[in-house]
N, CA, C and O atoms as a Tripos MOL2 file, in Angstrom:
@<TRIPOS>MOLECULE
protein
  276   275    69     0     0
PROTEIN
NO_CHARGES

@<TRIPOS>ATOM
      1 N          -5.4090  130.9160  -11.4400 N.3       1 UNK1
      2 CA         -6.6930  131.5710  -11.2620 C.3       1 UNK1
      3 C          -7.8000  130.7330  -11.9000 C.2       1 UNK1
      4 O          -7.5460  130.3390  -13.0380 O.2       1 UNK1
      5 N          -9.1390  130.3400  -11.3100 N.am      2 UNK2
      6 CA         -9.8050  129.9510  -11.8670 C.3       2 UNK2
      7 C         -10.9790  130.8780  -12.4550 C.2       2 UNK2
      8 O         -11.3720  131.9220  -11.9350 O.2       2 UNK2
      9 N         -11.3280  130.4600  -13.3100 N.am      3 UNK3
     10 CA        -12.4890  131.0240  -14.3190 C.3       3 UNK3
     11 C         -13.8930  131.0220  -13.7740 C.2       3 UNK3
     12 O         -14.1770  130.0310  -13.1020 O.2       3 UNK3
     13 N         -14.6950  131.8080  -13.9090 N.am      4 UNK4
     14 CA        -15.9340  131.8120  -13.5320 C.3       4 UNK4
     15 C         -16.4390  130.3520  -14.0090 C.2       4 UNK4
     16 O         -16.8320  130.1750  -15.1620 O.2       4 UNK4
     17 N         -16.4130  129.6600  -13.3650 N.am      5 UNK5
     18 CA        -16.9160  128.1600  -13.5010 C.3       5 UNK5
     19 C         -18.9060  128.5100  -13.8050 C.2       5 UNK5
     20 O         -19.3750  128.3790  -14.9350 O.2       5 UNK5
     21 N         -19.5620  128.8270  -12.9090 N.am      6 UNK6
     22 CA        -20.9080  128.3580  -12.9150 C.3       6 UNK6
     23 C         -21.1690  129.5630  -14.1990 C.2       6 UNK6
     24 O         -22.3180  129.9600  -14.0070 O.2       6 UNK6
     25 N         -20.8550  129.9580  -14.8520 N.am      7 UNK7
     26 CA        -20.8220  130.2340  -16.2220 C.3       7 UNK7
     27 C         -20.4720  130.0140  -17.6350 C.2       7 UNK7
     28 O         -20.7540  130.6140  -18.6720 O.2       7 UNK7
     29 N         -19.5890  128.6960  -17.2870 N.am      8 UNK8
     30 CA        -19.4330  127.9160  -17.9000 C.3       8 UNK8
     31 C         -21.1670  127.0080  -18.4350 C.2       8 UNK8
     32 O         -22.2440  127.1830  -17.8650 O.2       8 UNK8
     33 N         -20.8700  125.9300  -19.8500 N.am      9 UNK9
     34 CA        -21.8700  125.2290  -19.7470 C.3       9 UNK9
     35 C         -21.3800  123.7300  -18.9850 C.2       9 UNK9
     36 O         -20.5210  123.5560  -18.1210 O.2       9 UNK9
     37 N         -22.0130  123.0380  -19.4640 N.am     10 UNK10
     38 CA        -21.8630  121.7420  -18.8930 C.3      10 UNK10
     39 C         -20.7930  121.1700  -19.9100 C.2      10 UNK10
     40 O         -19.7690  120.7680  -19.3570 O.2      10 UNK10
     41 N         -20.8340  121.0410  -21.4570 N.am     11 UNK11
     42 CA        -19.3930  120.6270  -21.8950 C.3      11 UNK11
     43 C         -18.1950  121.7690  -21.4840 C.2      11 UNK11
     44 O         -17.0290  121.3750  -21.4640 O.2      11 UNK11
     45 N         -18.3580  122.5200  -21.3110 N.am     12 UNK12
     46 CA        -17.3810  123.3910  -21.3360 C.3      12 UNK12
     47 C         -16.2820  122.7810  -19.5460 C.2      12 UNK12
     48 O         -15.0930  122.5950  -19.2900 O.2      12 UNK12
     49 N         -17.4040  122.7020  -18.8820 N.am     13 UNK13
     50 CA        -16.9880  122.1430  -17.2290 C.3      13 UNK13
     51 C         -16.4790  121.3190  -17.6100 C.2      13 UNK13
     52 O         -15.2920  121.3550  -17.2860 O.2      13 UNK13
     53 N         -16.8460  120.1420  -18.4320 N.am     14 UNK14
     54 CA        -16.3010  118.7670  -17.9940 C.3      14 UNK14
     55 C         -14.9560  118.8860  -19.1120 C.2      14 UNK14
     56 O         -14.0280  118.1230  -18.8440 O.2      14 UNK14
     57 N         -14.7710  119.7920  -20.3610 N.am     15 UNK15
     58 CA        -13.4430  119.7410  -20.7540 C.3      15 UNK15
     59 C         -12.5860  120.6650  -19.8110 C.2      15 UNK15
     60 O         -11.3910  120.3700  -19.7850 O.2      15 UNK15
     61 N         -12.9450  121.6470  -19.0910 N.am     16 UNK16
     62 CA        -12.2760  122.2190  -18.1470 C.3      16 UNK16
     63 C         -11.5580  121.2840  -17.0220 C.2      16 UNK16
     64 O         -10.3860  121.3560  -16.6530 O.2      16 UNK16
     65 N         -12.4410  120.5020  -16.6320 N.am     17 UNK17
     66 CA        -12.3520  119.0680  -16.0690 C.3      17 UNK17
     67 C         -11.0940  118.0570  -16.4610 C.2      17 UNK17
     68 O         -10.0410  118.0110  -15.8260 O.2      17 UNK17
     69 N         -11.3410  117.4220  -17.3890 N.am     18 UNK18
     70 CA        -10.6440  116.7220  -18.0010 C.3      18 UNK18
     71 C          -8.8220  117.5070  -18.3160 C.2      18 UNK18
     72 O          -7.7040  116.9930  -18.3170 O.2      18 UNK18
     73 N          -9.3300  118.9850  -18.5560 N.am     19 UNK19
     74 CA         -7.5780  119.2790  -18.5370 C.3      19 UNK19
     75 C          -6.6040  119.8540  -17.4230 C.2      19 UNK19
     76 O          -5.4060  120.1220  -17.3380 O.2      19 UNK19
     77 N          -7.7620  119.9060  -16.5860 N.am     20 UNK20
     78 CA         -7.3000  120.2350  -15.1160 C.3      20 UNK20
     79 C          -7.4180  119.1920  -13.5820 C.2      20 UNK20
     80 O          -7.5490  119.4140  -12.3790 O.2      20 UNK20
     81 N          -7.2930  118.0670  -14.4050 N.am     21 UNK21
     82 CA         -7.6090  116.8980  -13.4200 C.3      21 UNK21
     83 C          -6.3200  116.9280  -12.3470 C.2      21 UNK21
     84 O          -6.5300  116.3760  -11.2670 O.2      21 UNK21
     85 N          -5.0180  117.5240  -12.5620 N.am     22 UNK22
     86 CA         -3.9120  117.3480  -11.7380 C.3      22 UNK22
     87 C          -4.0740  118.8010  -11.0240 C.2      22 UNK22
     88 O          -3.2100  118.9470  -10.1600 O.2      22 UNK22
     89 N          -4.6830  119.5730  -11.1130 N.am     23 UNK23
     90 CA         -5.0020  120.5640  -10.3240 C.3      23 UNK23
     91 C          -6.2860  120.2150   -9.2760 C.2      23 UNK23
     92 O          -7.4790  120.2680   -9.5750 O.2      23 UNK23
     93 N          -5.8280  119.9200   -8.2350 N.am     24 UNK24
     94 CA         -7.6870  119.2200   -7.2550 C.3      24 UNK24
     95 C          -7.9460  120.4760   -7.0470 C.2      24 UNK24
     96 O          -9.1380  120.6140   -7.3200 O.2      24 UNK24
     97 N          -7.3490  121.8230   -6.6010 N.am     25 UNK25
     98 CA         -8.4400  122.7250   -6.2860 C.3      25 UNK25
     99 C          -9.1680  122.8230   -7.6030 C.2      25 UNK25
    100 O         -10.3560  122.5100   -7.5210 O.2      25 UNK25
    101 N          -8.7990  123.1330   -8.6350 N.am     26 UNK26
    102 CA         -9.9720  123.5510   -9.8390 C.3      26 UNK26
    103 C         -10.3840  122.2610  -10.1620 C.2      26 UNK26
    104 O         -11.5750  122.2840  -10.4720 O.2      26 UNK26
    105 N          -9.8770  121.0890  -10.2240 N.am     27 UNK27
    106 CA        -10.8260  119.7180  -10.0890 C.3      27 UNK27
    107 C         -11.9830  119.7720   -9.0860 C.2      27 UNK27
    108 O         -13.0100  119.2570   -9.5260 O.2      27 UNK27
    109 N         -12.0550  120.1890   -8.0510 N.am     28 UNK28
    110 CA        -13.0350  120.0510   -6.9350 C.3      28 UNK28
    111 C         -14.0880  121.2330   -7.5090 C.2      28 UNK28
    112 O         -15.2740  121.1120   -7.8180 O.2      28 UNK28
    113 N         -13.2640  122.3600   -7.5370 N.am     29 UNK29
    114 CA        -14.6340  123.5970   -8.1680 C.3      29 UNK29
    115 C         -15.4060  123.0490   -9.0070 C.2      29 UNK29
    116 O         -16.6210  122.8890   -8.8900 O.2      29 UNK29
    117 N         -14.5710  122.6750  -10.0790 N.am     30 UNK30
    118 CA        -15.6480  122.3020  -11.2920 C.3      30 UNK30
    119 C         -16.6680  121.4740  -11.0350 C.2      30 UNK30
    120 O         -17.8490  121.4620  -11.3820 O.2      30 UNK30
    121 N         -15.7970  120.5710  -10.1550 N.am     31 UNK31
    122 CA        -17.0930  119.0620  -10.4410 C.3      31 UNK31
    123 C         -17.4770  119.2340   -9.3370 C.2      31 UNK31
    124 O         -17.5250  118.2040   -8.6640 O.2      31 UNK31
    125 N         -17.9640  120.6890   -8.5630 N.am     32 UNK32
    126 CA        -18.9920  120.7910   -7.1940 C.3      32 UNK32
    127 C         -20.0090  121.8740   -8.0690 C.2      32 UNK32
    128 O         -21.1600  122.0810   -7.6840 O.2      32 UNK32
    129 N         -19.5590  122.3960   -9.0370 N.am     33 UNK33
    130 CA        -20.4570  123.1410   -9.9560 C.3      33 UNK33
    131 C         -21.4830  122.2190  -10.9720 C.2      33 UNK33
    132 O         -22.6810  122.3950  -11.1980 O.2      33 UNK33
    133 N         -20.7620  121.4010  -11.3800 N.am     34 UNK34
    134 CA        -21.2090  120.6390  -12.1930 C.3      34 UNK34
    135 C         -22.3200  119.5090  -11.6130 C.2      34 UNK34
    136 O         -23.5240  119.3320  -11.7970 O.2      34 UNK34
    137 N         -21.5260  119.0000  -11.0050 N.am     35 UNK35
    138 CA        -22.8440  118.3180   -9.9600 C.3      35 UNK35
    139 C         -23.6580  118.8260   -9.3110 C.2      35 UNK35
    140 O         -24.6210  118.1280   -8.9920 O.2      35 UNK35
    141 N         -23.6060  120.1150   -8.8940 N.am     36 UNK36
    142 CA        -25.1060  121.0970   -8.5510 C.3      36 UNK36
    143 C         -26.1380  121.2710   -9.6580 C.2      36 UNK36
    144 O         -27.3400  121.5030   -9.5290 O.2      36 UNK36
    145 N         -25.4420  121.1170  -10.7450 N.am     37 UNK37
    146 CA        -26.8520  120.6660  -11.7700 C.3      37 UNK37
    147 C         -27.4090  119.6920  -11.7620 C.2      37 UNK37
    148 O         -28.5820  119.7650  -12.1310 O.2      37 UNK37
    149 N         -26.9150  118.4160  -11.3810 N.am     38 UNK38
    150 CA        -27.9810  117.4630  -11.4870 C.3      38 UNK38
    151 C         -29.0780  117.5950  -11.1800 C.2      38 UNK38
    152 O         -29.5080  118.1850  -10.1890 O.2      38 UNK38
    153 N         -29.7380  116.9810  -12.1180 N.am     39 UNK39
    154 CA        -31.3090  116.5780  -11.6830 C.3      39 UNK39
    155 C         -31.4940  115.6940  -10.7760 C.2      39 UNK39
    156 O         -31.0870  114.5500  -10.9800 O.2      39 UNK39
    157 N         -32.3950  116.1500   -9.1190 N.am     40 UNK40
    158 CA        -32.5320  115.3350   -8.3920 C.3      40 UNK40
    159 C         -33.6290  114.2610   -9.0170 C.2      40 UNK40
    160 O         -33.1050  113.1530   -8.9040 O.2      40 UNK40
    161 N         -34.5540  114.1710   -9.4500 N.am     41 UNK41
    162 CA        -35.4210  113.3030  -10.1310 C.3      41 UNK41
    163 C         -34.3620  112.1430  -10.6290 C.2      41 UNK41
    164 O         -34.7860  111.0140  -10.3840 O.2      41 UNK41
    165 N         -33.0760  112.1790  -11.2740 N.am     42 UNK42
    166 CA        -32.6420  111.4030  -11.7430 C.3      42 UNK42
    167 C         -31.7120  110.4780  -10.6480 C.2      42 UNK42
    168 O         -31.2300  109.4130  -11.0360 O.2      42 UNK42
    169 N         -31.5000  110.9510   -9.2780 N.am     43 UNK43
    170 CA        -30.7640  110.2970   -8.4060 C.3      43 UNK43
    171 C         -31.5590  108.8670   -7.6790 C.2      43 UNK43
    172 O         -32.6490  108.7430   -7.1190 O.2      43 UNK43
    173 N         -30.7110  108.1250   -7.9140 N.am     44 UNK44
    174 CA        -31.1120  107.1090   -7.4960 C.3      44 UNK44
    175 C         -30.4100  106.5610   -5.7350 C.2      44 UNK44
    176 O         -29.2040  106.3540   -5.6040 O.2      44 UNK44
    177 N         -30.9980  106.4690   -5.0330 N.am     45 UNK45
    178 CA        -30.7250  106.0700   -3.6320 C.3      45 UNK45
    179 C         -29.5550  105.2400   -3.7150 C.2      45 UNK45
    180 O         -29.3280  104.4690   -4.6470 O.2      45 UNK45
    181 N         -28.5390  105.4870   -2.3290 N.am     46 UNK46
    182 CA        -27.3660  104.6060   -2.3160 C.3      46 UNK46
    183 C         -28.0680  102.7940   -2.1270 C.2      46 UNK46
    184 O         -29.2210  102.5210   -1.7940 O.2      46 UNK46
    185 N         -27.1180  101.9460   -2.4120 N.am     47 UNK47
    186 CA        -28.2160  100.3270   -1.9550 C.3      47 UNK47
    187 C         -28.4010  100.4600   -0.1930 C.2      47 UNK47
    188 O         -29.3550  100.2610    0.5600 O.2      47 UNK47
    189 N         -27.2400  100.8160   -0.0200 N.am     48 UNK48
    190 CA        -27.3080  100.6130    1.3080 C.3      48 UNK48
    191 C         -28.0610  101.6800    1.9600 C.2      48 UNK48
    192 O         -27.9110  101.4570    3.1610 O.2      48 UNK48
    193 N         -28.7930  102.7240    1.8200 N.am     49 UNK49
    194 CA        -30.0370  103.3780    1.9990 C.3      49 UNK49
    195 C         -31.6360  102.4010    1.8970 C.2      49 UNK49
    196 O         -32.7790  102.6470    2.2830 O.2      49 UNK49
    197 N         -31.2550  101.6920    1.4640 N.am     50 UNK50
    198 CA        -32.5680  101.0220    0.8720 C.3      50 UNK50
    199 C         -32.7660  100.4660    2.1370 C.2      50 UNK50
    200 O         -31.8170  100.3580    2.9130 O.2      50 UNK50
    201 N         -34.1550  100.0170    2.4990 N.am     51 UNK51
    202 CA        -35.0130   99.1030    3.2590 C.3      51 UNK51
    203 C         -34.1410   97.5290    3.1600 C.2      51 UNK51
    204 O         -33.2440   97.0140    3.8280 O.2      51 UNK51
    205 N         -34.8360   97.1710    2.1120 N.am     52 UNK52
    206 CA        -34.6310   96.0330    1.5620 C.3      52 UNK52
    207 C         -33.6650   95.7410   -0.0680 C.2      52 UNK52
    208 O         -34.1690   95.1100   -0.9970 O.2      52 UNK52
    209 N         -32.8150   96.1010   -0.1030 N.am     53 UNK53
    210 CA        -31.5260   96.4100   -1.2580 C.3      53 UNK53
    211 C         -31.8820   95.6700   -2.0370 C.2      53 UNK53
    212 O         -32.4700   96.0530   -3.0480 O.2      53 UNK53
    213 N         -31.7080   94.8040   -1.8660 N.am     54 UNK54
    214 CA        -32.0980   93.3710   -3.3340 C.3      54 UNK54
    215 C         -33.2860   93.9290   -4.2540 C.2      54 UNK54
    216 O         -33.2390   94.4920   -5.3480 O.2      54 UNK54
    217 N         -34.5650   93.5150   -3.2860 N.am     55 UNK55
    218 CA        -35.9330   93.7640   -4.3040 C.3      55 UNK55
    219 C         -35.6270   94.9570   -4.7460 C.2      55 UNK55
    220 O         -35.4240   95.0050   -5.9590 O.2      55 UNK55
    221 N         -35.5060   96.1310   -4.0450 N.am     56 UNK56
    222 CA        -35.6700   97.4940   -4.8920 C.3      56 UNK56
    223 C         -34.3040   97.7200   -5.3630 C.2      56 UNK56
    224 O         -34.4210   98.9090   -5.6560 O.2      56 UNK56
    225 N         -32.9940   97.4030   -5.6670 N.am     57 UNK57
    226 CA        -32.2210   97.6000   -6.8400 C.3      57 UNK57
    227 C         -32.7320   96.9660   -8.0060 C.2      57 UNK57
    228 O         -32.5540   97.3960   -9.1460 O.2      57 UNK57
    229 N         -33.5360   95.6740   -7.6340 N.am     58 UNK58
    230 CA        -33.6450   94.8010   -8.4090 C.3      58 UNK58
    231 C         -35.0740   95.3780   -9.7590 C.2      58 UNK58
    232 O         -35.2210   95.2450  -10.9740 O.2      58 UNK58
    233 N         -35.9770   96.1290   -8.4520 N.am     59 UNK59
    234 CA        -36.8970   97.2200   -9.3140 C.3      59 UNK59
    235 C         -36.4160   97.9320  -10.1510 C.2      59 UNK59
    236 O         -36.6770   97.7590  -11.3410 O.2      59 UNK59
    237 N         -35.6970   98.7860   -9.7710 N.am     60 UNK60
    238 CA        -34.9740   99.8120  -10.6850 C.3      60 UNK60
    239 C         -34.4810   99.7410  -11.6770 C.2      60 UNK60
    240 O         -34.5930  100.4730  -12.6610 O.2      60 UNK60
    241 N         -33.7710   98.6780  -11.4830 N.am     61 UNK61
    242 CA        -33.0710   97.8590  -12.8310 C.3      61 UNK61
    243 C         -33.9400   97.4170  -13.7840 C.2      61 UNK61
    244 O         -33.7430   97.5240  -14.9940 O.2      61 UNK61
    245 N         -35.3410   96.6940  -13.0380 N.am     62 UNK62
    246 CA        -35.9320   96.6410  -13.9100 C.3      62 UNK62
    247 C         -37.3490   97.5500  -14.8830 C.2      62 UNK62
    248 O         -37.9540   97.1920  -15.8940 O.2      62 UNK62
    249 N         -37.4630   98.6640  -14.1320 N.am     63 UNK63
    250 CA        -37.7680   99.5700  -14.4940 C.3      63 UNK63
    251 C         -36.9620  100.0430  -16.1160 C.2      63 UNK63
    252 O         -37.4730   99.7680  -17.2020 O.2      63 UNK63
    253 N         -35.6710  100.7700  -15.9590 N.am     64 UNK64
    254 CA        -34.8540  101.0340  -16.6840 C.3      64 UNK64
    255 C         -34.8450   99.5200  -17.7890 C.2      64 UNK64
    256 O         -34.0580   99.6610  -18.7260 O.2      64 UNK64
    257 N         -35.2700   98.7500  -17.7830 N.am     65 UNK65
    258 CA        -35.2160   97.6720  -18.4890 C.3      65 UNK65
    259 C         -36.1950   97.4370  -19.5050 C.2      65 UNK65
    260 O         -35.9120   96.9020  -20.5770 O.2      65 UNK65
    261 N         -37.5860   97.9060  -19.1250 N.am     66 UNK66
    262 CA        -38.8900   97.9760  -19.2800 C.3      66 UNK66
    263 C         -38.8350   99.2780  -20.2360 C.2      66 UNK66
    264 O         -39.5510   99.4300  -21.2260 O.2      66 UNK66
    265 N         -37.9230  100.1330  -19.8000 N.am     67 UNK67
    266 CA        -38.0960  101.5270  -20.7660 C.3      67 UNK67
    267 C         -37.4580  101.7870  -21.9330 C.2      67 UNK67
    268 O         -37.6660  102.6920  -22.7410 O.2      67 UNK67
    269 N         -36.5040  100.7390  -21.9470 N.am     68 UNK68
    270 CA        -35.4330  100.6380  -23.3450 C.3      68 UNK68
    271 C         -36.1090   99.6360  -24.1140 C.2      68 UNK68
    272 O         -35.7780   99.4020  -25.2770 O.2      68 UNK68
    273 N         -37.1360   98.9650  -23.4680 N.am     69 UNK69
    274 CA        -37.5890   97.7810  -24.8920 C.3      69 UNK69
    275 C         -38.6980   98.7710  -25.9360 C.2      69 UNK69
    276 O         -39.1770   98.2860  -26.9610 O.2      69 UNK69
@<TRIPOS>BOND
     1     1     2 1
     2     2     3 1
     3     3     4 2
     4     3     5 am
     5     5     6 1
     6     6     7 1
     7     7     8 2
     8     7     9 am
     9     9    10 1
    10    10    11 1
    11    11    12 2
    12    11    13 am
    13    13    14 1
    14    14    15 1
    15    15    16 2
    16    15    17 am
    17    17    18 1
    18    18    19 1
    19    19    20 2
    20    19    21 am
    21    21    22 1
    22    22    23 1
    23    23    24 2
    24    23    25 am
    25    25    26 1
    26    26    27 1
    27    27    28 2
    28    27    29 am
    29    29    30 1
    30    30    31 1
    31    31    32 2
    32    31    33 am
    33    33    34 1
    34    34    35 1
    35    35    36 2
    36    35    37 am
    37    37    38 1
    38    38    39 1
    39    39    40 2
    40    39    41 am
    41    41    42 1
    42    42    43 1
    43    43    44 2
    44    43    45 am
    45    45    46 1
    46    46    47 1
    47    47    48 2
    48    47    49 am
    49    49    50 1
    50    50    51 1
    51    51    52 2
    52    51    53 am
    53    53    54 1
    54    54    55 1
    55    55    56 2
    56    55    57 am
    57    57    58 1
    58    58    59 1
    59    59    60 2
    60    59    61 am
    61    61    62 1
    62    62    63 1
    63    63    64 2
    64    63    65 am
    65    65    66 1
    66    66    67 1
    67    67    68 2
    68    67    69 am
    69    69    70 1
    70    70    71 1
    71    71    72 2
    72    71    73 am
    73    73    74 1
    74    74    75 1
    75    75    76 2
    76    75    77 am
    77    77    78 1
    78    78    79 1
    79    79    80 2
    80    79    81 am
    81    81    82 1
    82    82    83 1
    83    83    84 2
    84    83    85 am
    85    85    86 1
    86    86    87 1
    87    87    88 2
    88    87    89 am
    89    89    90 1
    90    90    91 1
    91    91    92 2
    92    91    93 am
    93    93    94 1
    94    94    95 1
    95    95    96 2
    96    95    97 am
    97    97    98 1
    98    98    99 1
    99    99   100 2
   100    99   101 am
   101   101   102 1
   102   102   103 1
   103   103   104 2
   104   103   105 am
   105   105   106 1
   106   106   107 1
   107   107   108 2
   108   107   109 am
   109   109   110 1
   110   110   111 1
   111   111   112 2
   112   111   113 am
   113   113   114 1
   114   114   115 1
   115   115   116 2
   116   115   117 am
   117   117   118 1
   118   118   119 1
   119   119   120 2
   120   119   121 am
   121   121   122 1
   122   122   123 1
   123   123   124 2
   124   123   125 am
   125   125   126 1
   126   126   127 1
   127   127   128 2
   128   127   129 am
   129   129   130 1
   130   130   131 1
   131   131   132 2
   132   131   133 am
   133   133   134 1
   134   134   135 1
   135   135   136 2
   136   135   137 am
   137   137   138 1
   138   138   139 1
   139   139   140 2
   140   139   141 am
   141   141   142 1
   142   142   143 1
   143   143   144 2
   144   143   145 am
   145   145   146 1
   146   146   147 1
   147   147   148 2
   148   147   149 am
   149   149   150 1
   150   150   151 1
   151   151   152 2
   152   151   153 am
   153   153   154 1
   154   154   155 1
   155   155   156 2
   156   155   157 am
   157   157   158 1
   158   158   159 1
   159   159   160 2
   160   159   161 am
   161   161   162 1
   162   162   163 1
   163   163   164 2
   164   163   165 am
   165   165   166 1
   166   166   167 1
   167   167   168 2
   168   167   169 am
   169   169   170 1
   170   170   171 1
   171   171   172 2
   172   171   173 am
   173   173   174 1
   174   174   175 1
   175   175   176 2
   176   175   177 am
   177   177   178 1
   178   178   179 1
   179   179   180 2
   180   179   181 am
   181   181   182 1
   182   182   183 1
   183   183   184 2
   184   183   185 am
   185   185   186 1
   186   186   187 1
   187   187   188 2
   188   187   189 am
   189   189   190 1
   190   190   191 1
   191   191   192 2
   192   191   193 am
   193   193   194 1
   194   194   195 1
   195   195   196 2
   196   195   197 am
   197   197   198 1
   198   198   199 1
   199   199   200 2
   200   199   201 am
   201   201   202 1
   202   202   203 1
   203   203   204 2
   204   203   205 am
   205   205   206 1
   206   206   207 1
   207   207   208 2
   208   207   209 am
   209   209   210 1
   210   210   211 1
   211   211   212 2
   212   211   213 am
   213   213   214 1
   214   214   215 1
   215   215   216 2
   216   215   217 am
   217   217   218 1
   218   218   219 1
   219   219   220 2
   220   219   221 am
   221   221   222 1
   222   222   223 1
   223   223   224 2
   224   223   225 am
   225   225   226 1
   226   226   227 1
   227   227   228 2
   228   227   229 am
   229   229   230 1
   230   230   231 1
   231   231   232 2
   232   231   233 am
   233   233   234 1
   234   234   235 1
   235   235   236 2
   236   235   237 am
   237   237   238 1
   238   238   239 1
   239   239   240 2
   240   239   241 am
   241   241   242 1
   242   242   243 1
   243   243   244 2
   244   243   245 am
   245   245   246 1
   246   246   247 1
   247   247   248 2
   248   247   249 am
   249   249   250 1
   250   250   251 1
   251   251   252 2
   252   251   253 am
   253   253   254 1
   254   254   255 1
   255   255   256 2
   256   255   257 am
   257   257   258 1
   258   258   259 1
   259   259   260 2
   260   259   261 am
   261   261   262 1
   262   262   263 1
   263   263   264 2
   264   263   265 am
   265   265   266 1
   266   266   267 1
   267   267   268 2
   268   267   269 am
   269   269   270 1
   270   270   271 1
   271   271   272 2
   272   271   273 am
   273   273   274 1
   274   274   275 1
   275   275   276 2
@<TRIPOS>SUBSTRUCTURE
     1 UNK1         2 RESIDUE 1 A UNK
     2 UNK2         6 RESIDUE 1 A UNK
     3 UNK3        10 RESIDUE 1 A UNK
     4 UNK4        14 RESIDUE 1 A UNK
     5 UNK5        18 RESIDUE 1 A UNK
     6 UNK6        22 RESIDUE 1 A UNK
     7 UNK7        26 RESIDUE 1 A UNK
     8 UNK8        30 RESIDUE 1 A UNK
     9 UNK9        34 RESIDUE 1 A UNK
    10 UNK10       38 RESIDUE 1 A UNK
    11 UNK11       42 RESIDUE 1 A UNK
    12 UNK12       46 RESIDUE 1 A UNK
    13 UNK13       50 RESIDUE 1 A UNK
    14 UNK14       54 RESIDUE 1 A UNK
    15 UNK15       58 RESIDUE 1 A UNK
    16 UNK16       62 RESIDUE 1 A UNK
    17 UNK17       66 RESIDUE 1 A UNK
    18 UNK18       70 RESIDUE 1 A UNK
    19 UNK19       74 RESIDUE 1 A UNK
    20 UNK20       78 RESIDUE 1 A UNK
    21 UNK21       82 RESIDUE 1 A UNK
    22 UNK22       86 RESIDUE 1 A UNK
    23 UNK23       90 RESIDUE 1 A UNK
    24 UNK24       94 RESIDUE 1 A UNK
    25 UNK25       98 RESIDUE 1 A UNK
    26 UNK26      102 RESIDUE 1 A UNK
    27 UNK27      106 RESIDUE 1 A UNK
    28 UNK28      110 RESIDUE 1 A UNK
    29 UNK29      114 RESIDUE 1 A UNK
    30 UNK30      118 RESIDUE 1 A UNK
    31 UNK31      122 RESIDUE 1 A UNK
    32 UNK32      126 RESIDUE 1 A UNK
    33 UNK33      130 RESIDUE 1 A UNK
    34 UNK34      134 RESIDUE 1 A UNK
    35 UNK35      138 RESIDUE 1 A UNK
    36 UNK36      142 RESIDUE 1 A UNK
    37 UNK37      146 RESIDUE 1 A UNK
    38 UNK38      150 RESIDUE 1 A UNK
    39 UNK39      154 RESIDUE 1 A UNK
    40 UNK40      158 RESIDUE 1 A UNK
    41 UNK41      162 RESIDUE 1 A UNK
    42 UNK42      166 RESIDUE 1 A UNK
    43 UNK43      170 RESIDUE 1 A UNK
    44 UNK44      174 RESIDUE 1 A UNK
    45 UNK45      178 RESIDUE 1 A UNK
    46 UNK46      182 RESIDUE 1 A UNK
    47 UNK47      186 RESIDUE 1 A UNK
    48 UNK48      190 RESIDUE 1 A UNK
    49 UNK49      194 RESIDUE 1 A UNK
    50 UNK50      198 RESIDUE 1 A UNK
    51 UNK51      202 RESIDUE 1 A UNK
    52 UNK52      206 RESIDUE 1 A UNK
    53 UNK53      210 RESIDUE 1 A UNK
    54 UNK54      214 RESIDUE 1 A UNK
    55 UNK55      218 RESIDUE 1 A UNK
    56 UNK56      222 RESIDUE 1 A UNK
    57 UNK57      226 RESIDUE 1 A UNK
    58 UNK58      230 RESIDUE 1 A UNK
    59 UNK59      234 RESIDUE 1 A UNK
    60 UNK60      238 RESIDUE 1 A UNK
    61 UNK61      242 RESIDUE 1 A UNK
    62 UNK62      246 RESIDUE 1 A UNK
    63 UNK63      250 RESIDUE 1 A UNK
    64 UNK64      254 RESIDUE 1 A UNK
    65 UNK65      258 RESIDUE 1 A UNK
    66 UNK66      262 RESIDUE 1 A UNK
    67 UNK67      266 RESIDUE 1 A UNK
    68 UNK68      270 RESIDUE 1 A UNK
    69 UNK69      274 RESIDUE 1 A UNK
């Protein structure tokens, strides 16, 4: 039986996760719960979505590069 997952928090999912990795149905629940939280703001486009892959991975990267100095 699985547990009310989307009542879980987010550590709680991913140790739920981690001890139920040989179970795929409650592997799949969790981490389709868990990944419905992401923040879309934080998703970054597949490369192969991109226009032009090079320059704009190459942005991004350096974006994220620019923000850690």
């Amino acid at each position: 039986m699985i547990p009310n997952l989307s009542e879980m928090t987010n550590t709680e999912l991913k140790r739920y996760i981690s001890e139920h990795r040989n179970d795929i149905d409650a592997f799949e629940a969790a981490m389709e719960v868990l990944m419905s939280r992401r923040n879309p703001a934080n998703r970054h486009p597949y490369p192969l979505e991109l226009e032009n892959p090079e320059v704009e991975v190459e942005g991004i990267i350096r974006k994220k590069l620019d923000r850690s100095e």
